[in-house]
N, CA, C and O atoms as a MOPAC input file, in Angstrom:
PM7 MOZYME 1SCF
protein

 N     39.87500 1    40.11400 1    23.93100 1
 C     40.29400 1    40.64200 1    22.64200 1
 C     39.98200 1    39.65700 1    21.50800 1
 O     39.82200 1    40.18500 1    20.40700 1
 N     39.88400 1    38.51400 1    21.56400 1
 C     40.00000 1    37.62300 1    20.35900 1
 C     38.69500 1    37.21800 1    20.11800 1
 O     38.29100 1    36.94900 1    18.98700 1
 N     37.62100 1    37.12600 1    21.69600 1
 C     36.36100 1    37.83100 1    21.33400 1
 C     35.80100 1    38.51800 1    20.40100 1
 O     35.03700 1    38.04600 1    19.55800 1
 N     36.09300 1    39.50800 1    20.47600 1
 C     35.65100 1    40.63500 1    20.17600 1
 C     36.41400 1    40.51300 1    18.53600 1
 O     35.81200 1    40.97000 1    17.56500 1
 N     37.28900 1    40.08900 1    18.43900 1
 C     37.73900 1    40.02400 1    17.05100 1
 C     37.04200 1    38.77000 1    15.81900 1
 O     36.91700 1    38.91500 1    14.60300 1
 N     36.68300 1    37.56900 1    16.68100 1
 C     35.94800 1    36.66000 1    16.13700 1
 C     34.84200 1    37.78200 1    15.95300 1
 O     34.91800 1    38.43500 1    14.91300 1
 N     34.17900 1    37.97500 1    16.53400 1
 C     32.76100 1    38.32600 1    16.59800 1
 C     32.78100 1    39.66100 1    15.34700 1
 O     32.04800 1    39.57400 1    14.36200 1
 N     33.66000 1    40.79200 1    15.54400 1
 C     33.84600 1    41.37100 1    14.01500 1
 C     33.94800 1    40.85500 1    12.75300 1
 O     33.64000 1    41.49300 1    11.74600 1
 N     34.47900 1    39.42100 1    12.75000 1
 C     34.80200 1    38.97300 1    11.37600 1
 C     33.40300 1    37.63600 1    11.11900 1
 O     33.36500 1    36.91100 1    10.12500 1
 N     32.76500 1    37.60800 1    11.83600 1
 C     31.25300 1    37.48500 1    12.01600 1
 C     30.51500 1    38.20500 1    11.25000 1
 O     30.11300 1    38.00100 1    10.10400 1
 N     30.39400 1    38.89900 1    11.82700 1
 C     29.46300 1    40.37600 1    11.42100 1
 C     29.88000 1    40.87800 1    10.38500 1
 O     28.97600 1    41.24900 1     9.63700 1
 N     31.34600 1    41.12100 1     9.86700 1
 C     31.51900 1    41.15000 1     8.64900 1
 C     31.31000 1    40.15600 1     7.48000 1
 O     30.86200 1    40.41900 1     6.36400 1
 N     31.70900 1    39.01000 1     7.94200 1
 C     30.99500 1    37.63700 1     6.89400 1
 C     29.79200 1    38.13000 1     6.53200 1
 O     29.69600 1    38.36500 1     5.32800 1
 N     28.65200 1    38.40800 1     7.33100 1
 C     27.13600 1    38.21700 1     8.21000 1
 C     26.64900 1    39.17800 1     6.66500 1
 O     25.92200 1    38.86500 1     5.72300 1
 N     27.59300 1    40.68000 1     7.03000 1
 C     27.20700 1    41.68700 1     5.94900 1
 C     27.71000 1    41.28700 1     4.19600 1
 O     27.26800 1    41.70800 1     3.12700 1
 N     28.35700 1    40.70800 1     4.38400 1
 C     29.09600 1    40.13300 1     2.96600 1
 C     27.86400 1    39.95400 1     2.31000 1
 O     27.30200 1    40.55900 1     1.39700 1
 N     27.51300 1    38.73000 1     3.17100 1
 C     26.67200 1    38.09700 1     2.17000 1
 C     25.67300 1    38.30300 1     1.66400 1
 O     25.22300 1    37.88500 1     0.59800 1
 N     24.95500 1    39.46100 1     2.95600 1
 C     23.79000 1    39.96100 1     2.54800 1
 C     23.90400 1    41.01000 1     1.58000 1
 O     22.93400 1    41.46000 1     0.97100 1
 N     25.17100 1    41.43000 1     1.42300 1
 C     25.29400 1    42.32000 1     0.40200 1
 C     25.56200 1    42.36700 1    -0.88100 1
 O     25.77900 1    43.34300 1    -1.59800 1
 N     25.52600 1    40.97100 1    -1.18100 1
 C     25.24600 1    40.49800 1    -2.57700 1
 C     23.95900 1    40.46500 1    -3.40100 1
 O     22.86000 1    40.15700 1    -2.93900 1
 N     24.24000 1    40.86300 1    -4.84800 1
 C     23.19600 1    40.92600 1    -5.67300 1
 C     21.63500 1    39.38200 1    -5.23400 1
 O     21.65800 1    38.16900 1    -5.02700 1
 N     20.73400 1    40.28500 1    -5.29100 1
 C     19.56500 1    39.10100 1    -5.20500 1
 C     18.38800 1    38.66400 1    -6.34900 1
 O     17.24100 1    38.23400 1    -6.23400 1
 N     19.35000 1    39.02800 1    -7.64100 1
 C     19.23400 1    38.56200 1    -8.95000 1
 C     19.69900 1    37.12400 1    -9.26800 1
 O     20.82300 1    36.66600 1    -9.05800 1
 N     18.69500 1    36.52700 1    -9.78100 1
 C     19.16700 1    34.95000 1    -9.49300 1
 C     20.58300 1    34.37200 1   -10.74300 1
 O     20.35500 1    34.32900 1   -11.95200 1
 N     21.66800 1    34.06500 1   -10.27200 1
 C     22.39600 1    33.84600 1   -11.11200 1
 C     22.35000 1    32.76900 1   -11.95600 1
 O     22.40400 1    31.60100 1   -11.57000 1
 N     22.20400 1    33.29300 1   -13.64200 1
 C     21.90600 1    32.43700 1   -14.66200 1
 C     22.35000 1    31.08600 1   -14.52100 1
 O     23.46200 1    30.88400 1   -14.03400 1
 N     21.62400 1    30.13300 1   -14.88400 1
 C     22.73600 1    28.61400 1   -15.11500 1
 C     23.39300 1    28.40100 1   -16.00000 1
 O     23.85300 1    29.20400 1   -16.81200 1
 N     23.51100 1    27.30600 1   -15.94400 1
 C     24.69500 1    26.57900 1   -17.20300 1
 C     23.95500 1    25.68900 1   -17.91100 1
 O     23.65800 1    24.66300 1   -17.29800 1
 N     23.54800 1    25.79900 1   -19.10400 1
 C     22.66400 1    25.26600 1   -20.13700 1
 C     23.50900 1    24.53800 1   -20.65200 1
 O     24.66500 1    24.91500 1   -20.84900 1
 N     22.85500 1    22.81300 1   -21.09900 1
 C     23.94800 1    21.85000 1   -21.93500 1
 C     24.12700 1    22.41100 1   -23.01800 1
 O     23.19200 1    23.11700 1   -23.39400 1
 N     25.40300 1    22.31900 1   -23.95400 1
 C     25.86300 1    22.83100 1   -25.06700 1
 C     26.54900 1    21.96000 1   -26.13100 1
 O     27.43500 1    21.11200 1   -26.01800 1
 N     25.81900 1    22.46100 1   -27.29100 1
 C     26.78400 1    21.26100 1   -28.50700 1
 C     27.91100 1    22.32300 1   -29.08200 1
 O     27.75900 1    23.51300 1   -28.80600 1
 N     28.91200 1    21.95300 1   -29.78900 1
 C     29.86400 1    22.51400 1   -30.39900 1
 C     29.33500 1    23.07000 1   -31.69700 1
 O     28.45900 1    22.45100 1   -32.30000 1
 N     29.89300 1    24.37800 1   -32.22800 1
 C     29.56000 1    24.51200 1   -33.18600 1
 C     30.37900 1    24.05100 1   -34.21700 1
 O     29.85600 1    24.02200 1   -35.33100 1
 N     31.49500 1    23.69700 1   -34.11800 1
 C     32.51300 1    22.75500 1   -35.43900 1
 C     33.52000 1    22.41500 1   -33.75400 1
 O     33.80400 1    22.67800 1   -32.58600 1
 N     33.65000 1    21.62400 1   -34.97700 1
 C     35.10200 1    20.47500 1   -33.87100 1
 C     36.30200 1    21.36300 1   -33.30500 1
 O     36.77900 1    22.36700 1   -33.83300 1
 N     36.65100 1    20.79700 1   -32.18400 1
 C     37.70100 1    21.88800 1   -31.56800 1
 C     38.00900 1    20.45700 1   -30.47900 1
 O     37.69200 1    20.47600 1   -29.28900 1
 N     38.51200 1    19.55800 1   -30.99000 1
 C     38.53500 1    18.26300 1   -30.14100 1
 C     40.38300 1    18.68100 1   -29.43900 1
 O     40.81400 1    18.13200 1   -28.42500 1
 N     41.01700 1    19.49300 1   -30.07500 1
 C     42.53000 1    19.97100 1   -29.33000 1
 C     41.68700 1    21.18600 1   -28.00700 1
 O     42.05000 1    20.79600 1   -26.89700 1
 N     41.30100 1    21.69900 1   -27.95200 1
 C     41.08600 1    22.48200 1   -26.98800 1
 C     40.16300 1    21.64800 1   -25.83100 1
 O     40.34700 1    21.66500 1   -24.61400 1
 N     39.06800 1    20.87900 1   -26.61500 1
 C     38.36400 1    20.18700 1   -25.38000 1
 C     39.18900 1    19.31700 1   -24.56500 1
 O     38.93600 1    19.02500 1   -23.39600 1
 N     40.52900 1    18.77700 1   -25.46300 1
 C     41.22100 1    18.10900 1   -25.03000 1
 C     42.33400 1    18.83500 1   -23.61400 1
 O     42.55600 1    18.40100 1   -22.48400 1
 N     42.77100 1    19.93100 1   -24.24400 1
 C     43.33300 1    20.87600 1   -23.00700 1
 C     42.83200 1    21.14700 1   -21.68100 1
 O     43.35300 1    21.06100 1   -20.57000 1
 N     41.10500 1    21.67300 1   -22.28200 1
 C     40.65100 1    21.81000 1   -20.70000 1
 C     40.10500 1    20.77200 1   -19.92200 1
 O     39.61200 1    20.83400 1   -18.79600 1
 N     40.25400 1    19.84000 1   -20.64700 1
 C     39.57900 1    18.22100 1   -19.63900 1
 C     40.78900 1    18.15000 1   -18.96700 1
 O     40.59500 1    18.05000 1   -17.75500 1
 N     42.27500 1    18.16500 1   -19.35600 1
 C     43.80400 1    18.00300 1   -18.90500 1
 C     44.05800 1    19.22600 1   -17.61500 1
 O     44.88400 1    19.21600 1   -16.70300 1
 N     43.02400 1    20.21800 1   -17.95000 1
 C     43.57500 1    21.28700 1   -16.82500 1
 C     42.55600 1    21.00800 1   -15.49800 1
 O     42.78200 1    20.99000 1   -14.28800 1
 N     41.58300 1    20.84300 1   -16.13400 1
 C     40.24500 1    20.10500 1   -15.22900 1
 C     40.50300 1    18.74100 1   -14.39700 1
 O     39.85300 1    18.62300 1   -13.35800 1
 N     41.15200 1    17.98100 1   -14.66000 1
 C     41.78000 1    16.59800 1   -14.00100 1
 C     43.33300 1    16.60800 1   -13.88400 1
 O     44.07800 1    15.64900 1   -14.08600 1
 N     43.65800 1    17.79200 1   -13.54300 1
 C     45.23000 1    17.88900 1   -13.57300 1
 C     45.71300 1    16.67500 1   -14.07200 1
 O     45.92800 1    15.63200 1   -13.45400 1
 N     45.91500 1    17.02700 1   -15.72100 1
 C     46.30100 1    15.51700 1   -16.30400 1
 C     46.87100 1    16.00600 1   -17.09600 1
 O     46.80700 1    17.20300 1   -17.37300 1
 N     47.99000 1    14.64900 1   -17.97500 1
 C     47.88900 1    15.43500 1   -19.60300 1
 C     46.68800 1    15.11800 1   -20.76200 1
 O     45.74200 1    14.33200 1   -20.71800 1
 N     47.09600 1    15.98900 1   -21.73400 1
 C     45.64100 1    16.13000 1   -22.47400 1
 C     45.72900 1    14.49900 1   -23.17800 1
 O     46.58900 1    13.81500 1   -23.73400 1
 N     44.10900 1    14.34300 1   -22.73000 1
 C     43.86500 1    13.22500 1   -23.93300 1
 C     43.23000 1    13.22500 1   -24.96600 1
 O     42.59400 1    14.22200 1   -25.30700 1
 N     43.26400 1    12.09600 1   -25.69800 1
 C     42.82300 1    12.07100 1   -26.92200 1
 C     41.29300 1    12.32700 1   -27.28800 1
 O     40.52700 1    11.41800 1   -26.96900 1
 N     40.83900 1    13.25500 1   -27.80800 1
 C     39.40700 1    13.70800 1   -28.10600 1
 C     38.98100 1    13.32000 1   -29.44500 1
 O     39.63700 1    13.87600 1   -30.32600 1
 N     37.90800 1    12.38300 1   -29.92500 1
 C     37.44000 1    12.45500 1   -30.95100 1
 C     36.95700 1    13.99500 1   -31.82300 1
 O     36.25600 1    14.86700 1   -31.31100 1
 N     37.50300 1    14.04100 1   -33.16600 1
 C     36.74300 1    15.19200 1   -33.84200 1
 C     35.70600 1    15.87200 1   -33.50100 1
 O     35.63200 1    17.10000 1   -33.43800 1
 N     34.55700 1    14.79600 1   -33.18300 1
 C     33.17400 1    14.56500 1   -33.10600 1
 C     32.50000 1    14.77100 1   -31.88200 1
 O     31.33200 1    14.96500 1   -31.54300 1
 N     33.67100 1    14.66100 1   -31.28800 1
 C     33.30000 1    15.18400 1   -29.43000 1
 C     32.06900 1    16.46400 1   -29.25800 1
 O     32.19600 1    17.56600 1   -29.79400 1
 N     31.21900 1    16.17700 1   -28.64800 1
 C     30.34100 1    17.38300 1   -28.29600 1
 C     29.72900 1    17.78800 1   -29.43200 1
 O     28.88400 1    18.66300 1   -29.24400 1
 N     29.86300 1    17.47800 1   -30.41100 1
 C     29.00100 1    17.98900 1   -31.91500 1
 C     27.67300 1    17.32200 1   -31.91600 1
 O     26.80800 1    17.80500 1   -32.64700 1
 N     27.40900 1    16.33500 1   -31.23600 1
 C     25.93600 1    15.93900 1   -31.09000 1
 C     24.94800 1    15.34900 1   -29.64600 1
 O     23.79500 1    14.95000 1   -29.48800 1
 N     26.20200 1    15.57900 1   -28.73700 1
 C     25.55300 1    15.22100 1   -27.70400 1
 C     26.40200 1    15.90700 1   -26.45000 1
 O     27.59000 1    15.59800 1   -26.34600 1
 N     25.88800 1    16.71500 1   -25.61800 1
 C     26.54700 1    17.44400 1   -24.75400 1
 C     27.49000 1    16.61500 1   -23.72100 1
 O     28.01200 1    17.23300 1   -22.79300 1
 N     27.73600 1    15.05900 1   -23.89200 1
 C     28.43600 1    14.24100 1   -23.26000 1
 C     29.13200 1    13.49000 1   -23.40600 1
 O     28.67700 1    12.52500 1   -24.02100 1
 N     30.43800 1    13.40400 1   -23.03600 1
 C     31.71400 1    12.49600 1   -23.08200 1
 C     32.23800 1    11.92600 1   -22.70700 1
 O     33.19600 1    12.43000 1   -22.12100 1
 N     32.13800 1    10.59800 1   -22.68600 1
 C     32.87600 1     9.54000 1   -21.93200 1
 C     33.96800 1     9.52600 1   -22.68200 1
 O     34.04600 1     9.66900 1   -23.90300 1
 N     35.11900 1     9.28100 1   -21.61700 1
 C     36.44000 1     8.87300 1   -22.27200 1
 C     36.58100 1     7.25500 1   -21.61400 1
 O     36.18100 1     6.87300 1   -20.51400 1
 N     37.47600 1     6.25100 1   -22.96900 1
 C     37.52000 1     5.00600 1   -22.37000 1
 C     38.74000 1     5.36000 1   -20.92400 1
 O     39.33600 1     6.31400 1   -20.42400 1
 N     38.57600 1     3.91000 1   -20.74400 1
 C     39.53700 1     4.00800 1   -19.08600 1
 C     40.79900 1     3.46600 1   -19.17800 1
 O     41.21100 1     2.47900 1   -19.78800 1
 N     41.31100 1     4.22300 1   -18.51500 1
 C     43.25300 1     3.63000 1   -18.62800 1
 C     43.40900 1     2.61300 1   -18.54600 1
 O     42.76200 1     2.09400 1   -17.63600 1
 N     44.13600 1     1.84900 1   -19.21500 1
 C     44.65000 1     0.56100 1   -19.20300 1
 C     46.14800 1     0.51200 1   -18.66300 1
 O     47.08000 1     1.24800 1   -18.98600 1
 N     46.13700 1    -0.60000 1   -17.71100 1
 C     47.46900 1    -0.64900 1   -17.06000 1
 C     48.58600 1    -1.49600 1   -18.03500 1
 O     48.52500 1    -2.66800 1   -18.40900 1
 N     49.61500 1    -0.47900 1   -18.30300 1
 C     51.00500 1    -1.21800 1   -19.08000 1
 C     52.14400 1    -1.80500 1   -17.84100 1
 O     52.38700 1    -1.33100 1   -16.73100 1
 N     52.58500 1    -2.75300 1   -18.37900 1
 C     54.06100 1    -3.05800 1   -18.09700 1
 C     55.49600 1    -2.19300 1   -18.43500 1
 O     55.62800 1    -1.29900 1   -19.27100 1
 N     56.46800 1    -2.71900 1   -17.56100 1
 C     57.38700 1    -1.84900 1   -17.42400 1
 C     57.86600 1    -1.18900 1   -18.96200 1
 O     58.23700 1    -0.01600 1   -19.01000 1
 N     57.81400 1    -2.26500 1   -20.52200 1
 C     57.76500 1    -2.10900 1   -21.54100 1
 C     56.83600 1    -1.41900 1   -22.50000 1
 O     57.00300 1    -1.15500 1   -23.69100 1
 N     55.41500 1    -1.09800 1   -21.39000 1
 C     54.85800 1    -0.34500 1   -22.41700 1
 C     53.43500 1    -1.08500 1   -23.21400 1
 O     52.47500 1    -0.59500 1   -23.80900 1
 N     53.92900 1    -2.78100 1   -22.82300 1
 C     52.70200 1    -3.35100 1   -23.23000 1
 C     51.62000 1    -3.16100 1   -22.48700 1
 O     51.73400 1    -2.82300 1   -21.30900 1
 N     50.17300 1    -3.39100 1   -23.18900 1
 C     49.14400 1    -3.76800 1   -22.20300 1
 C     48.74600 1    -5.08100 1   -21.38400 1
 O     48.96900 1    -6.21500 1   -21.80800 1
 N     48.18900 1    -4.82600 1   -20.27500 1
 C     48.48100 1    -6.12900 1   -19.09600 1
 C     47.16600 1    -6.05300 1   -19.13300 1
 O     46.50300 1    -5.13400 1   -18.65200 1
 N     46.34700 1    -7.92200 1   -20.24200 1
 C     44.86800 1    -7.75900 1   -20.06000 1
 C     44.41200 1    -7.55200 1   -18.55800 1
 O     45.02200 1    -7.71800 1   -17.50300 1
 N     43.07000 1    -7.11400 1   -18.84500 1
 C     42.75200 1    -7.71500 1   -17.73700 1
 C     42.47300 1    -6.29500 1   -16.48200 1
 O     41.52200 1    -6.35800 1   -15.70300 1
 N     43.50600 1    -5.03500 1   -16.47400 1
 C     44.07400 1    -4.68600 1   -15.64900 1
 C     43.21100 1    -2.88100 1   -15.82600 1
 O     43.07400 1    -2.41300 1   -16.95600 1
 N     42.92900 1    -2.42000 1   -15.09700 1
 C     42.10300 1    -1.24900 1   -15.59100 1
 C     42.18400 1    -0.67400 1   -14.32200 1
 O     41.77800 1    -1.12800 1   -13.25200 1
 N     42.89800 1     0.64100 1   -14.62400 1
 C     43.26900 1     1.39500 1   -13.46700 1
 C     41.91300 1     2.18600 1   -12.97800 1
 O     41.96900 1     2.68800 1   -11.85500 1
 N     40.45200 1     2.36700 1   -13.88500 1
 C     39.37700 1     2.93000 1   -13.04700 1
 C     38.46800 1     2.90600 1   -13.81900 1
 O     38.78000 1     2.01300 1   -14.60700 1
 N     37.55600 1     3.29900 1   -14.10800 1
 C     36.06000 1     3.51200 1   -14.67900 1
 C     36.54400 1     4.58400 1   -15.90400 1
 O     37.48300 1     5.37400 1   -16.00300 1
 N     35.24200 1     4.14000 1   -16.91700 1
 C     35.60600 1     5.72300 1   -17.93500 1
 C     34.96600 1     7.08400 1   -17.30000 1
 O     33.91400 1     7.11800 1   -16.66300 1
 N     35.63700 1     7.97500 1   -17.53900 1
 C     35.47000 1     9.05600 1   -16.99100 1
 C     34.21100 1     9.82200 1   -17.87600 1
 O     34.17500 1     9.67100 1   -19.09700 1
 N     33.26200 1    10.58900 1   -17.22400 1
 C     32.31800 1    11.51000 1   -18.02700 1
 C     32.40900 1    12.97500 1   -17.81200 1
 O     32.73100 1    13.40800 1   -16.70600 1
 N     32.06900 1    13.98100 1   -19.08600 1
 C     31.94600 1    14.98400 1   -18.86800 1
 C     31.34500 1    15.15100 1   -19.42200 1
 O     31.08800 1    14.33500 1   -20.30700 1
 N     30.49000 1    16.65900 1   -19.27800 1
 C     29.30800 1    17.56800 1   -19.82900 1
 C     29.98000 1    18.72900 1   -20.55600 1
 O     30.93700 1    19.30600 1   -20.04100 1
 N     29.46500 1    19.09900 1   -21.81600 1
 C     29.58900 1    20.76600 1   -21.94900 1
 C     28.51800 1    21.49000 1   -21.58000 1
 O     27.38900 1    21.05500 1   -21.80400 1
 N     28.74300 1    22.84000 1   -20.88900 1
 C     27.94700 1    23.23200 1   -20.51900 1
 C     28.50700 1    25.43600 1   -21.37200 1
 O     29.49400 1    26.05300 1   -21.77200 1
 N     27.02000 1    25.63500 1   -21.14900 1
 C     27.48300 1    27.43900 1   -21.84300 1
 C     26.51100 1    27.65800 1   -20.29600 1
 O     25.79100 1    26.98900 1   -19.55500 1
 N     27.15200 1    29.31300 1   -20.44000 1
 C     26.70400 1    30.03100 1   -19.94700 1
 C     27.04800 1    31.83500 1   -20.32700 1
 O     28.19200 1    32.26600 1   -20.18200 1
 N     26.10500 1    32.58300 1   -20.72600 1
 C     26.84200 1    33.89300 1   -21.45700 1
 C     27.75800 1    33.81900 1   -22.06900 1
 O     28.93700 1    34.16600 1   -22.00200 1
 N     26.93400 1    33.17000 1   -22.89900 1
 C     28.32100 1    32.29300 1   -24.28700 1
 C     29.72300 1    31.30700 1   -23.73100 1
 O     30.37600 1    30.72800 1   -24.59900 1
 N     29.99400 1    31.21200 1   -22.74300 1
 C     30.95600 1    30.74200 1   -22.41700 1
 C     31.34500 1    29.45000 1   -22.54800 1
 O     30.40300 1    28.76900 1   -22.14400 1
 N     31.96900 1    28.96400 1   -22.79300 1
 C     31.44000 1    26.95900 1   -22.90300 1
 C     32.48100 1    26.56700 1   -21.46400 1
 O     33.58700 1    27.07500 1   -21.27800 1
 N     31.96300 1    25.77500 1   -20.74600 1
 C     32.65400 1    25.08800 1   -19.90000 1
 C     32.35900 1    23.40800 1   -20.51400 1
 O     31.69900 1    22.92700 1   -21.43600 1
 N     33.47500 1    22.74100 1   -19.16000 1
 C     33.45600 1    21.26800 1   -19.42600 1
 C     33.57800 1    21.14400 1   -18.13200 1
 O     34.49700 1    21.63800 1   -17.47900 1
 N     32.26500 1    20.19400 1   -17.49600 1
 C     32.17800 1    19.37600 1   -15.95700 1
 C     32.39400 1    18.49000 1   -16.24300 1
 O     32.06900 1    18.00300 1   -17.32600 1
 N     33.25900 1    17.75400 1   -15.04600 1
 C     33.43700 1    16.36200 1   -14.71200 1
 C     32.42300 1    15.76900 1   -14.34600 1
 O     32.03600 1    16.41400 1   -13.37200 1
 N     31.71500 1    14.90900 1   -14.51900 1
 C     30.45800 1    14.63000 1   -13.98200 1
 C     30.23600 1    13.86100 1   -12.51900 1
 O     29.17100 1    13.67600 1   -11.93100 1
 N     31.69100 1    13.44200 1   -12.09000 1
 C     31.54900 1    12.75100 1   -10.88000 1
 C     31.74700 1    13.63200 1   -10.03700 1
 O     30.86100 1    13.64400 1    -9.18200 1
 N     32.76300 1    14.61000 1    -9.85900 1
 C     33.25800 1    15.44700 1    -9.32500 1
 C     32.94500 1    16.77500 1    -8.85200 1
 O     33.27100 1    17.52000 1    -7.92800 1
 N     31.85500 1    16.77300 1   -10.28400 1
 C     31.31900 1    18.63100 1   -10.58600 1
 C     32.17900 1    19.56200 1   -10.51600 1
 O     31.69900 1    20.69300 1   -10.45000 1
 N     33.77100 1    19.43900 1   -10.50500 1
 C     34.72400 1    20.19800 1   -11.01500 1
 C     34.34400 1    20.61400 1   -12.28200 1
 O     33.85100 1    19.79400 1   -13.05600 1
 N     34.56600 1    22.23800 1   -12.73500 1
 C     34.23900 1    22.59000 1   -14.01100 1
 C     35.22800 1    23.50800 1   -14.22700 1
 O     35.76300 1    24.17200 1   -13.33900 1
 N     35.60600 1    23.57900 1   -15.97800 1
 C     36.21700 1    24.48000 1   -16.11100 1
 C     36.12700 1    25.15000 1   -17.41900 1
 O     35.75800 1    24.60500 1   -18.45900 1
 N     36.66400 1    26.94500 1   -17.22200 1
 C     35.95800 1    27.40100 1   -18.42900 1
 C     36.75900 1    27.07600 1   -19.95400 1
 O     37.68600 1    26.27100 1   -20.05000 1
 N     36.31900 1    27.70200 1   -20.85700 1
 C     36.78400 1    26.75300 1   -22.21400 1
 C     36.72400 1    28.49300 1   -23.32700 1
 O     36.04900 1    28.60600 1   -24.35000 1
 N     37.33400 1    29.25500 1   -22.91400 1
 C     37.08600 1    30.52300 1   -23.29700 1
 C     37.04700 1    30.46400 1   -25.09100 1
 O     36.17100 1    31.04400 1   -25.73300 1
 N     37.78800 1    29.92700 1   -25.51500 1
 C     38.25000 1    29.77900 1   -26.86800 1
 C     37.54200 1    29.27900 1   -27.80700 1
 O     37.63400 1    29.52700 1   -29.00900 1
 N     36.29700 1    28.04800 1   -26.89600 1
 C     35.61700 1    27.16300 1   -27.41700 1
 C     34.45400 1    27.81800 1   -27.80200 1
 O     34.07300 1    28.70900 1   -27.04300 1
 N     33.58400 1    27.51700 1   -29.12500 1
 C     32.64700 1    27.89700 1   -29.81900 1
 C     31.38300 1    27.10300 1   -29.32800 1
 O     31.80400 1    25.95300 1   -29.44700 1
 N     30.41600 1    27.01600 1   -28.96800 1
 C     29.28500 1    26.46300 1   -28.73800 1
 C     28.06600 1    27.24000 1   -28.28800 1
 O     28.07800 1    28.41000 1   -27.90400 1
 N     26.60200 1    26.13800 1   -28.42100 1
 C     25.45400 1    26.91900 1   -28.48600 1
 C     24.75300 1    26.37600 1   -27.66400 1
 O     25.34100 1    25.32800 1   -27.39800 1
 N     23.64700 1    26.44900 1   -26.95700 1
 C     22.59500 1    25.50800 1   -26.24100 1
 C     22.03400 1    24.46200 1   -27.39200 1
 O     21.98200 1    24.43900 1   -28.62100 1
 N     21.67500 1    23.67500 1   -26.37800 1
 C     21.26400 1    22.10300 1   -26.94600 1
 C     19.75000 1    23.09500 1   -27.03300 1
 O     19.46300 1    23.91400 1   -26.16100 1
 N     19.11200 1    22.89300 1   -27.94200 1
 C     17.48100 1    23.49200 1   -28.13800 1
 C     16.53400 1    22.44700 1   -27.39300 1
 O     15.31600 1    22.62400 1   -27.37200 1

């Protein structure tokens, strides 16, 4: 019996897939902003790195489809900064469109996420 039940959900996978469209699905073209929206890029980088949102320059994505953010600095129990001490690398991301859509990839990760709200165009 469990045969025979693997082997159905086989054959059903088997047909799945072949039964998908064999139109090649568009990519994701780099994208600049069309005016600043540095609170929203800031949201979906925070939902994208299950984080809270950080701080986005104005200028973010308005001339170059890429964003490094600097890297956390480790505080003391007070709040100061402890030279010296750097909890990881700066982080990068891409904007990317696709059927107007703007996303933001992590670039190490290739986690992406969409940015529905956000205005942007292809890099020409």
């Amino acid at each position: 019996m469990r045969v025979q039940l693997a082997s159905l959900l086989m054959l059903l996978t088997l047909l799945g897939c072949s039964a998908q469209s064999q139109e090649p699905t568009p990519k994701l073209q780099h994208a600049w902003l069309t005016e600043p929206q540095s609170e929203l890029i800031a949201q979906g980088i925070a939902r994208l790195m299950h984080s809270k949102p950080i701080a986005v320059a104005d200028d973010a994505f308005m001339n170059t489809s890429v964003l490094v953010t600097d890297s956390m600095n480790v505080m003391d129990g007070q709040g100061n900064l402890i030279m010296g001490k750097q909890l990881s690398m700066p982080e990068r991301f891409e904007l990317l469109i696709k059927n107007q859509i703007c996303f933001v990839r992590h670039l190490d990760s290739k986690a992406t996420e969409p940015l529905p709200l956000v205005k942007c165009k292809p890099v020409d």
